[in-house]
N, C-alpha and C positions, 0 to 999 in steps of 0.2 A: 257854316261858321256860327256861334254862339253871339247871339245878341244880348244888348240892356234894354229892360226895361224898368217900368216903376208899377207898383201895386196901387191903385191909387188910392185904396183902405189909407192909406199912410195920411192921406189928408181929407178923411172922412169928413172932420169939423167942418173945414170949409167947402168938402165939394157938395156940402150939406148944403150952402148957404150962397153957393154961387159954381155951381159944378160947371159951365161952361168958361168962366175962369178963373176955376181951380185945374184945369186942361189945359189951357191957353198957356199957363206960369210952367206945366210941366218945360216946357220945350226950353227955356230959361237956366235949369235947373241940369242940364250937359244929357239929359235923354231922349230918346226919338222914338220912344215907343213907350205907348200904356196899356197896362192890364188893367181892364175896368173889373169894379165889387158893387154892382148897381149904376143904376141912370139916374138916380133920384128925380124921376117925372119928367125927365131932360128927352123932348123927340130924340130919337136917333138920327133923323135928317141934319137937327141942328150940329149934333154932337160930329160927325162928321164932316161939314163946313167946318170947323173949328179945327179939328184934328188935319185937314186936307193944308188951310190954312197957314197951320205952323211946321206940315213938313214932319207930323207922329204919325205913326202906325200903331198899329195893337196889336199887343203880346198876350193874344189870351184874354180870359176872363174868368172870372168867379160869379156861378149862377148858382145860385141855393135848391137844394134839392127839389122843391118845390114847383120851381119853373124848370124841370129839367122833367116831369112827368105827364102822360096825359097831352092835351091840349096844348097845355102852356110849354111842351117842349116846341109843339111848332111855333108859337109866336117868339121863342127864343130864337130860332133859325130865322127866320125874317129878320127880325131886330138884328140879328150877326152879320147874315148876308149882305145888311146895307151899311154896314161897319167893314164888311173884307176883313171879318176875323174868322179864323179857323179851329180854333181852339176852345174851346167849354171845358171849365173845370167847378169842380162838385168840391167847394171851401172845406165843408165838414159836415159828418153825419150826425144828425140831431140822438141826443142821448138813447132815445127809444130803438135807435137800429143799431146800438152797438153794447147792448145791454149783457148779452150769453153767446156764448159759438151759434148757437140756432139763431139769432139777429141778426148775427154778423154773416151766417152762410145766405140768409135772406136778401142783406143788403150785397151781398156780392152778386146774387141772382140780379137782383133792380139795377146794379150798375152795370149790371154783362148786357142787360136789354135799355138799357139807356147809351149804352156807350153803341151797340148793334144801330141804333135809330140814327144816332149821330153820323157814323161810317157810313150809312144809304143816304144821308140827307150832305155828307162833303167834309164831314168837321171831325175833328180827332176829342176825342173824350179822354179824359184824366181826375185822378182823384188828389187833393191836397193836403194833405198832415196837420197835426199838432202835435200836441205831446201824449193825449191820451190813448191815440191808437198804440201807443208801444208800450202799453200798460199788459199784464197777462191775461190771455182769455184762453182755460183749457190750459193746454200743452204749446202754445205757442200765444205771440200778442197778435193784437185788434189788427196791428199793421198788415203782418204775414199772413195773417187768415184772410186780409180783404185779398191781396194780392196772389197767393197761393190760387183763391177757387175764383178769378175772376179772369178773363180768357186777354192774354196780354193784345194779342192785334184790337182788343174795343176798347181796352181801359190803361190808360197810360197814367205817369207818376209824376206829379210836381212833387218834388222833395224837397221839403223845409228845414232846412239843414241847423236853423236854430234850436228849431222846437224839436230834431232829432235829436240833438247836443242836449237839451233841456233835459229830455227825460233820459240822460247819459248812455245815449248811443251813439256810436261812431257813424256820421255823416258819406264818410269816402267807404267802407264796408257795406254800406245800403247802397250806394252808387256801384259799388262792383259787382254787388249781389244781383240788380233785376237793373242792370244797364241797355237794356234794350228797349228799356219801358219806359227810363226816363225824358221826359220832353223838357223839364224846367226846373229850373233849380233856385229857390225863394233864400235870398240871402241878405239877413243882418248880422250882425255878430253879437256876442254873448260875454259878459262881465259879472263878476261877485259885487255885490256891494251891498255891507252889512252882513252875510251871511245869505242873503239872497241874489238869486239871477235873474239878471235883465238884461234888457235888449239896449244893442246899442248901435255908432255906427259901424262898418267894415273897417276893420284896422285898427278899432279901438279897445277889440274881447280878446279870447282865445279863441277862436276859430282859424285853422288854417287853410286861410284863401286861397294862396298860393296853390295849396294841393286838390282841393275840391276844384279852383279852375282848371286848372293843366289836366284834373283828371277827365273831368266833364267836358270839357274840350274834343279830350281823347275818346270817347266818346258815339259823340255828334251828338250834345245835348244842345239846344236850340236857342234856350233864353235862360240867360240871366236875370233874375227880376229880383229886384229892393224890395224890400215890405218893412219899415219899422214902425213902432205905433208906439213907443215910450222915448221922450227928448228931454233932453238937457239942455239945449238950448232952442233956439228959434226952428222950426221944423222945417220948413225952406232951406236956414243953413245946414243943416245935418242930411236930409236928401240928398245937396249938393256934394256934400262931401262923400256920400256913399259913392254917388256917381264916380265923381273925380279916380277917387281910391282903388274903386274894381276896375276903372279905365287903363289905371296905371298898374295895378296887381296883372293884369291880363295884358297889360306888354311887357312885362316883366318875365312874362312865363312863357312869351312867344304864341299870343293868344288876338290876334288885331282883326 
């Protein structure tokens, strides 16, 4: 059954400035799970009293390439293990490994042997979008060359269904396409204004919720996870409202 979570990027300001709680407010805010985007210097001991606390769980996480190599991949498994997360996901590949098809078959190499390390050590590895990977590289984009030559049982797909939309590709056709890969699905919705697009809350773009949930449902995609990072109003209220909104889109579509 497909759960919610929240990205906690969404409240980077303040998990900057008090990340135990900017945690604590999650559980408030109608979610019960968090995908962490750093600890900011936060022990993970602490961080877990807190999350135990209020009754969250964790949907994952976003580890920068960095600490996913080397050394630093095992003090990322420590750090997880004492979280009871299972999930490591790779936010985005820095300019340099997605430069020509030869960088990008490179980085699908490093993710096939980062995602291999992960599956012996308990954790499922996954790679997470924006808009650049669906830009042309060669005869096909950045997207389809990482997933094409990267072996599906090590490397699994958070699919950001904005920043698919963003760079105008259909969100439910990447879901049909490599549905066996997908583990999660990163959902804000999407609006014109002025000639440009931006993010917004679920219910308030064009994105059809409806159909991405029922279909990712269908599925067995695992987590729903909020990420917005542009407000219009107070960012606490607009979270809330994500929540509320894919609560009620997902019983609307027979999704509980």
């Amino acid at each position: 059954m497909s759960q919610i979570g929240l990205q906690l990027f969404s409240l980077w300001k303040d998990a900057e400035k008090d990340f135990l709680g900017t945690v604590q407010k999650v559980a408030s805010l109608g979610y019960d799970s968090i995908q962490f985007a750093g600890f900011y210097d936060t022990p993970v001991i602490e961080i877990k009293k807190v999350m135990d606390a209020n009754g969250l769980k964790t949907a994952g996480a976003h580890v920068g390439i960095n600490q996913l190599l080397g050394e630093e991949l095992s003090k990322t498994f420590e750090d997880h293990h004492m979280l009871e997360n299972n999930l490591l996901i790779c936010p985005a590949l820095p300019k340099e490994m997605r430069l020509s098809e030869e960088e990008y078959k490179k980085s699908a190499e490093t993710l096939n042997e980062i995602g291999l390390r992960c599956k012996n050590a308990g954790f499922i590895f996954g790679y997470h979008n924006h808009d650049f990977e669906f830009e042309s590289v060669g005869d096909q984009t950045g997207f389809d060359y990482l997933f094409d030559n990267t072996n599906p049982d090590l490397v699994k797909i958070e699919l950001d269904c904005y920043w698919a939309t963003f760079a105008n590709q259909d969100p439910l056709q990447i879901i049909n396409k490599y549905k066996d890969r997908i583990i999660s699905l990163h959902l804000k919705d999407l609006k014109i204004v002025d000639g440009h697009k931006k993010g917004t809350e679920i219910g308030n773009g064009q994105l059809d919720f409806e159909s991405l949930i029922k279909t990712g449902n269908s599925f067995n995609i695992e987590w729903f996870t909020v990420e917005q990072e542009e407000f219009e109003r107070n960012p606490y209220e607009s979270l809330s409202l994500n929540a509320n909104n894919l609560k009620r889109l997902m019983n609307k579509v027979g999704v509980n």
